[in-house]
C-alpha positions as CSV (number, residue, x, y, z in Angstrom):
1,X,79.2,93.0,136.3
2,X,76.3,92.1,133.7
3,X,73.0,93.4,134.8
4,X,70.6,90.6,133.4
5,X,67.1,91.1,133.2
6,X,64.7,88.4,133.0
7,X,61.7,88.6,130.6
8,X,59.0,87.9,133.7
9,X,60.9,90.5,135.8
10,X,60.2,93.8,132.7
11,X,57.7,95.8,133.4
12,X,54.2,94.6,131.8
13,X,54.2,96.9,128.9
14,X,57.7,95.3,127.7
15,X,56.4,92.1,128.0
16,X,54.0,92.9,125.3
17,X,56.4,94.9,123.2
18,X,58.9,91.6,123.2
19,X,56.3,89.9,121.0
20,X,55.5,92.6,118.8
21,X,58.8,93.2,117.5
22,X,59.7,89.7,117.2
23,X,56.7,89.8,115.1
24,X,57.7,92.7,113.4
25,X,61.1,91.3,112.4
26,X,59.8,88.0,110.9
27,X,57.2,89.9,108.5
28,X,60.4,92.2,107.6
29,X,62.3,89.4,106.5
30,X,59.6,87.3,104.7
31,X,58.4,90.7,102.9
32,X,62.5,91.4,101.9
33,X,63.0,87.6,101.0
34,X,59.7,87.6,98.8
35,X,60.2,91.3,97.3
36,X,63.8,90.6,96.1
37,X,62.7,87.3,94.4
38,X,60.0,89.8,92.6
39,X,62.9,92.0,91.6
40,X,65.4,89.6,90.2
41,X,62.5,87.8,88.5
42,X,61.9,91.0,86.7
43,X,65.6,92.0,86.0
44,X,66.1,90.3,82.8
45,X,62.9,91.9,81.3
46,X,63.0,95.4,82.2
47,X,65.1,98.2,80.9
48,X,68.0,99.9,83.6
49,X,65.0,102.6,84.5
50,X,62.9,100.2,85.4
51,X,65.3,98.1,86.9
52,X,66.2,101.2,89.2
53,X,62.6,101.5,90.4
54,X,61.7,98.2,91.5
55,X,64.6,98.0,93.6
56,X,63.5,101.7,95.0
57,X,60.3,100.6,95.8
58,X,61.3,97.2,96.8
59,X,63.6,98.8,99.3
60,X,60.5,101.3,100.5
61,X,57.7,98.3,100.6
62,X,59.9,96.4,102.6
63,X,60.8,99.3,105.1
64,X,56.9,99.9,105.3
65,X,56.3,96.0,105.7
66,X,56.7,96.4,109.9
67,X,54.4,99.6,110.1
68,X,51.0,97.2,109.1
69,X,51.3,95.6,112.7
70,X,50.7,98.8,114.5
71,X,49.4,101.0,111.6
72,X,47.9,98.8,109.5
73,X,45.1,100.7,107.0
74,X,47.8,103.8,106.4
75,X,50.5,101.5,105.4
76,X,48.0,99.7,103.6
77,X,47.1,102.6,101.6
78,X,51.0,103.6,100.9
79,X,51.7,99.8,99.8
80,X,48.9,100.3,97.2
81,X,50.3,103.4,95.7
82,X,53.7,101.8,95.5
83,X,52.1,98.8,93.4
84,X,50.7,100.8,90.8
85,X,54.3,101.5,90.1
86,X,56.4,98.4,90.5
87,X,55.8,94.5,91.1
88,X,58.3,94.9,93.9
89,X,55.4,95.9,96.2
90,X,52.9,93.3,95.5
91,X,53.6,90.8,98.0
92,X,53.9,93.6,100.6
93,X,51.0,94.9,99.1
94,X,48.8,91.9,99.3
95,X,49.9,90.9,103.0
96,X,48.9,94.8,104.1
97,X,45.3,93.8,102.6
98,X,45.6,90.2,104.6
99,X,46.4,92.2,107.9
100,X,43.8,94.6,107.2
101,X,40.7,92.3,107.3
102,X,42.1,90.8,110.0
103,X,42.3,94.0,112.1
104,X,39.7,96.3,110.7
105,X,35.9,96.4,109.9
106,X,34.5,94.8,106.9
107,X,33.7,97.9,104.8
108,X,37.6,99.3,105.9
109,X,39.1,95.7,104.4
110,X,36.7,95.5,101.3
111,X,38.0,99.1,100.7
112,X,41.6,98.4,101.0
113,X,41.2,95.1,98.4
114,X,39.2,97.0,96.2
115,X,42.6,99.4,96.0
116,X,45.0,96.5,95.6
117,X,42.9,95.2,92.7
118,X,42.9,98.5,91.1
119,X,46.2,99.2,91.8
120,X,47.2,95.8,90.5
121,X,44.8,96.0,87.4
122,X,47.0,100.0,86.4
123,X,50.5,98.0,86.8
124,X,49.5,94.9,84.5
125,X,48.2,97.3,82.0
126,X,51.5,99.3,82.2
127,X,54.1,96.5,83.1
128,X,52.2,93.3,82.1
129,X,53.5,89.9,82.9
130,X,54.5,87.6,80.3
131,X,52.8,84.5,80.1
132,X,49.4,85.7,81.0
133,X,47.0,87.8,78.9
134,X,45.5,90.7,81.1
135,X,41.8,88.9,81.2
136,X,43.7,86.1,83.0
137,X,45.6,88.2,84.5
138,X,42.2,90.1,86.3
139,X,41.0,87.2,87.0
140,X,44.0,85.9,89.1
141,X,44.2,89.3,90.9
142,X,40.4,89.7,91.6
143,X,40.4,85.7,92.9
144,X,43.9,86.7,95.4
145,X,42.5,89.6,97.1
146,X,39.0,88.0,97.2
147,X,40.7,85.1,98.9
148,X,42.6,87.2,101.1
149,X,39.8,89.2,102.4
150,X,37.9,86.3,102.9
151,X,40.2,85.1,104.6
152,X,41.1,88.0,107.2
153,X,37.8,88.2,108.1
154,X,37.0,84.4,109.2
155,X,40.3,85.1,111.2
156,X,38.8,88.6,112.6
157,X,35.5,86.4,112.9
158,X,36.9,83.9,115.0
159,X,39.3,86.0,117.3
160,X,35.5,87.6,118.0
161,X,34.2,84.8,118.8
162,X,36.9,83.5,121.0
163,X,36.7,86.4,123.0
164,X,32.8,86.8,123.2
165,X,33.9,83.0,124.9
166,X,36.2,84.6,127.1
167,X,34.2,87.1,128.5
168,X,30.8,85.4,129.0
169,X,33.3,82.6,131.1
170,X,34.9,85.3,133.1
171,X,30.8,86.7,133.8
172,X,30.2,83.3,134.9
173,X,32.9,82.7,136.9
174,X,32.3,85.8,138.6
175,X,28.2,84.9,138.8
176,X,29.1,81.8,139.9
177,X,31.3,83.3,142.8
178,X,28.5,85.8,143.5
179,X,26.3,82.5,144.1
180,X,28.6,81.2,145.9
181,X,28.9,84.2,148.7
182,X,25.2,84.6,148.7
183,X,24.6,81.0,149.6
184,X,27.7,81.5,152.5
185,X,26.0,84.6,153.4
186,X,22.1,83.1,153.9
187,X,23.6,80.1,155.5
188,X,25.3,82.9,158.1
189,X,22.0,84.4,158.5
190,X,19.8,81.1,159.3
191,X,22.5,80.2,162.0
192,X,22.9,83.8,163.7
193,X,18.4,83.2,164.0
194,X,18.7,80.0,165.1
195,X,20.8,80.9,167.5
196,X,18.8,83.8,168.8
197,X,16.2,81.9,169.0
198,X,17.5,78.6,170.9
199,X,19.9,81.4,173.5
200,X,16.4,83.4,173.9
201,X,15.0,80.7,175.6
202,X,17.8,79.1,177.5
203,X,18.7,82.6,178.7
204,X,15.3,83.6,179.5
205,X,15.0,80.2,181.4
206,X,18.3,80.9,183.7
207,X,17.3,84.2,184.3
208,X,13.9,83.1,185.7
209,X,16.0,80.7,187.9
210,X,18.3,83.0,188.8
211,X,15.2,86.2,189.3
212,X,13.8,83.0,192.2
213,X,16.8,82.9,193.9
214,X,17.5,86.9,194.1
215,X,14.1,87.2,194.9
216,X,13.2,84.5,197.7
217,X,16.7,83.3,199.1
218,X,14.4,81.9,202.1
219,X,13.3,79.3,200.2
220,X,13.1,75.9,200.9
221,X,17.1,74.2,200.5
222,X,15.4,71.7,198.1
223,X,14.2,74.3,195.9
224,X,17.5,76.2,196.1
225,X,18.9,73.2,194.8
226,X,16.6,72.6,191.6
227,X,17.0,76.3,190.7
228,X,20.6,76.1,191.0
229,X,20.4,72.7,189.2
230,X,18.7,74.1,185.9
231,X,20.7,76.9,186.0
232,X,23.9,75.1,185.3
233,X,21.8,72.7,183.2
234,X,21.0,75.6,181.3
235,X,24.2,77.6,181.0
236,X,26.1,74.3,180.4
237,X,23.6,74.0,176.9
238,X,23.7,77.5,176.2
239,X,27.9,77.0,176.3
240,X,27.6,73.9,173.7
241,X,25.0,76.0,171.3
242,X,27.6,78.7,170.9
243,X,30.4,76.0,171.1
244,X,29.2,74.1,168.0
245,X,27.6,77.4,166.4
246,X,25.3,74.6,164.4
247,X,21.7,75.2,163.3
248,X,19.1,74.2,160.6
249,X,17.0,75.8,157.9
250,X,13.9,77.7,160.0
251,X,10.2,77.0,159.6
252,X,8.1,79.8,159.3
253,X,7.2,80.3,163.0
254,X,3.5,78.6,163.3
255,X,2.1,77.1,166.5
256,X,2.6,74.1,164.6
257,X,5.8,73.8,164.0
258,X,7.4,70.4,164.2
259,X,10.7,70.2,166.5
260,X,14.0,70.2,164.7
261,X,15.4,66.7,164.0
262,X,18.1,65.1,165.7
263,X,20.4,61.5,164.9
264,X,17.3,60.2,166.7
265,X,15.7,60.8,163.7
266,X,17.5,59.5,161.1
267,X,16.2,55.9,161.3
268,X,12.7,57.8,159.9
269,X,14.7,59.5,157.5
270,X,16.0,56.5,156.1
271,X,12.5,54.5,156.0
272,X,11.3,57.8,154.3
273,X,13.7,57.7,152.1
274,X,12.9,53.6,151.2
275,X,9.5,54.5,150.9
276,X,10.1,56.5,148.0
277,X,11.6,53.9,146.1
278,X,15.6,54.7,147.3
279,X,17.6,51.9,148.3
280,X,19.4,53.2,151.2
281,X,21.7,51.0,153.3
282,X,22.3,52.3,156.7
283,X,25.3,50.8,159.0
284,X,25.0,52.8,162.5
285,X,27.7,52.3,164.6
286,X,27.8,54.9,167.2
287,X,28.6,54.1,170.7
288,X,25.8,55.7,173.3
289,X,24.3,58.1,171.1
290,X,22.1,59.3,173.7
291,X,25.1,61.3,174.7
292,X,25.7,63.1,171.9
293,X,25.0,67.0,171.7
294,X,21.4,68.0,170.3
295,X,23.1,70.6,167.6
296,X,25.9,67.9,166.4
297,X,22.8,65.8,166.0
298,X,20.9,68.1,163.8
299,X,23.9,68.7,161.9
300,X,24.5,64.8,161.5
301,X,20.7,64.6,160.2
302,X,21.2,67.6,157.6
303,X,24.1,65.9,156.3
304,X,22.5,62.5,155.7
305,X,19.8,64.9,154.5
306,X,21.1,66.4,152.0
307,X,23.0,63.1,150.7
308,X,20.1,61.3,150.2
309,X,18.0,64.2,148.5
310,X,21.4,64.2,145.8
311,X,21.4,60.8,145.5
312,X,17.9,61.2,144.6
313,X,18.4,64.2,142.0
314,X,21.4,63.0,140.0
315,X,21.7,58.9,140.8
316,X,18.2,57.7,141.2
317,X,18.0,53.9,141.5
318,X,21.5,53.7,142.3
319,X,22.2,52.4,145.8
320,X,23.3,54.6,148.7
321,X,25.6,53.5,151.3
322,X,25.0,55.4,155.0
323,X,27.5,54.8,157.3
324,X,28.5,56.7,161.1
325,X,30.6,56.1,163.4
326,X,32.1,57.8,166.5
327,X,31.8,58.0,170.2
328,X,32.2,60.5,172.9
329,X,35.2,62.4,173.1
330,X,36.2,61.8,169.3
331,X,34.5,62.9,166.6
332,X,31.1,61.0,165.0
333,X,32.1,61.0,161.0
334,X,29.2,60.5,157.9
335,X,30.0,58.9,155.3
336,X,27.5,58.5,152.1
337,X,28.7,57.3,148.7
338,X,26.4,55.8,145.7
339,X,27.7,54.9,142.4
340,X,27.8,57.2,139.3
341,X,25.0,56.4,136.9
342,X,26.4,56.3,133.1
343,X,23.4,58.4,132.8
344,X,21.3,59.3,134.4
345,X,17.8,57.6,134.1
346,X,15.5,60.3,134.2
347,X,16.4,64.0,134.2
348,X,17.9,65.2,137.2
349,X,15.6,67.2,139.3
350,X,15.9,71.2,139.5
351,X,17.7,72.4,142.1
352,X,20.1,75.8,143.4
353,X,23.2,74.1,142.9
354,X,23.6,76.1,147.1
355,X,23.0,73.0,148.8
356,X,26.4,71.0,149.3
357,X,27.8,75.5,150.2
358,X,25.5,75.8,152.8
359,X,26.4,72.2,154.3
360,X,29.8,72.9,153.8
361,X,29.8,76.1,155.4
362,X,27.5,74.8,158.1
363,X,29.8,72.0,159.0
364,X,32.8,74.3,159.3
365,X,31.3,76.7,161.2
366,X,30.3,73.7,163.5
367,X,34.4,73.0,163.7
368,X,34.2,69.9,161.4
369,X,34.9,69.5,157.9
370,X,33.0,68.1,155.1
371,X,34.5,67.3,151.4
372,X,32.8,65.6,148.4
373,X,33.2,64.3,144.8
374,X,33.5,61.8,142.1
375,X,36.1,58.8,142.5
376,X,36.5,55.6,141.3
377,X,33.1,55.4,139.5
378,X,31.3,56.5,143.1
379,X,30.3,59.6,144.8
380,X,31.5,60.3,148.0
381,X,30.5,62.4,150.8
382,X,32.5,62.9,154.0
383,X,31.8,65.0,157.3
384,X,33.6,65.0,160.6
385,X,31.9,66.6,163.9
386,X,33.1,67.1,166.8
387,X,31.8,65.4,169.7
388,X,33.0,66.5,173.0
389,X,33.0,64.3,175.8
């Protein structure tokens, strides 16, 4: 049998050796292709000694040529040597100074090219070229490697700057995230008080029941009955406030402190929101609303809430569309969409970026669902509650 391994299935360190060598290979057969067109170019010029050492030095430049990728300023360095002797090394020569300003440090590449120039200036004075005085010659060399550092070193530049990129998206992905949890985590913490506080006082308020009918159980019938009455009443709301696990954002706790809103409420909202110059269209079409659950109602009211105060920050003067619908023993949905302003006519107004979290979070942990976005040229905003019968 044939024991085939696929190239996701090796081990992460092969992976990145695959590409390497393949890497390696092609430079070994550019630098071979390039070096023996050097050598036969110079085999009808040069005597048989000569002959004999551009072919040993072609043969050692090439061999060398795979060693830049993973030793790059030492192979450099060996390249340069061998120029000084033959022509056979100059292209391996030249791409070793190439590699090495895209790899290393400025003062490391300027270095390296200043070598290859001198290296190259020593063989034209020795071997020089025909066709070419060595002035021209200079300048040709000097012009190369100048161009080759310069350009190593907008490629080194820009793999910088790509990564720089990289990183500062990773740190704000991760910030983001962080947001994110915190905004989860605050919304966890205004529900767990608002839940103390409205179970404090139903609790306390069965308990006093309850503490009247340990206490005098020769009361009159009629008062047995209320006791009993509210204490069901009681336990029966303290059921639905865990059920629905719903709050709001919590005033600072001041004698004054208005009562939390409710789908009662909304109507006001809407007028308030008129008043400010929105343009809010409101189709309410819930059947006996009377009978739905004080915290489903709050939740309703935040939703709305915060849909309005978007539609104020990123589409103002655009018109906002309210609709709800639901009855008891279904589920009362919110639905707000507006259209997407080409622009927007003023600048948007500062805010977290938390809000449409917390909602989200809220309405989950109140068993519903909410989702939200761009479609169509409008915004949309959907929630779902549950509303018990």
């Amino acid at each position: 049998m044939c024991d085939t391994t696929w190239p996701d299935e090796l081990p992460a360190t092969q992976r990145r050796r695959v590409p390497a060598l393949i890497g390696a290979g092609i430079l070994t057969v550019a630098m071979a292709v390039l070096t023996g067109l050097t050598v036969w170019s110079r085999y009808f010029t040069d005597t048989g000694t000569l002959r004999w050492l551009d072919v040993a030095v072609g043969v050692v430049a090439v061999a060398a040529a795979p060693v830049l990728l993973w030793r790059p300023v030492p192979a450099a360095v060996l390249l340069t040597v061998l120029a000084l002797l033959s022509p056979a090394a100059t292209p391996a020569a030249s791409t070793a100074a190439l590699l090495v300003a895209q790899r290393r440090p400025s003062p490391v590449a300027a270095a390296v090219a200043a070598g290859g120039i001198a290296a190259q200036a020593v063989q034209g004075a020795w071997r020089p070229s025909g066709g070419l005085t060595y002035g021209w010659w200079l300048v040709l060399i000097v012009a190369a490697y100048g161009a080759l550092f310069g350009w190593g070193a907008l490629a080194r530049s820009r793999r910088a700057l790509i990564a720089s990129l990289r990183e500062r998206a990773r740190r704000a992905e991760a910030e983001q995230g962080r947001r994110v949890a915190e905004a989860r985590a605050a919304e966890r913490a205004r529900i767990a008080g608002e839940m103390h506080d409205v179970l404090a006082h139903r609790l306390s308020l069965i308990a006093t029941y309850a503490g009247a009918l340990e206490y005098r159980p020769d009361a009159p019938a009629e008062q047995l009955t209320h006791a009993a009455g509210v204490i069901r009443t009681g336990v029966h709301q303290a059921l639905d406030e865990l059920r629905e696990v719903i709050t709001v954002l919590r005033d600072d706790e001041h004698p004054d402190t208005p009562p939390q809103p409710t789908l009662a409420d909304l109507a006001r909202l809407v007028e308030e929101s008129r008043a400010a110059g929105m343009r809010v269209r409101l189709a309410d079409e819930v059947t006996d609303a009377g009978a739905l659950p004080a915290a489903t109602g709050r939740t309703a009211y935040r939703v709305v809430q915060e849909a309005l105060t978007n539609a104020r920050k990123h589409a103002a003067g655009a018109p906002v569309d309210v609709t709800l619908t639901g009855a008891p023993g279904g589920r009362l949905v919110i639905e707000v969409t507006n259209p997407v302003p080409a622009s927007p006519a003023r600048p948007a107004l500062p805010g977290t970026g938390t809000g449409l979290i917390g909602l989200t979070e809220r309405v989950r942990l109140a068993g519903g669902e909410l989702d939200h976005g761009a479609a169509a040229g409008r915004f949309r905003l959907h929630a779902w509650l549950a509303w018990p019968a």
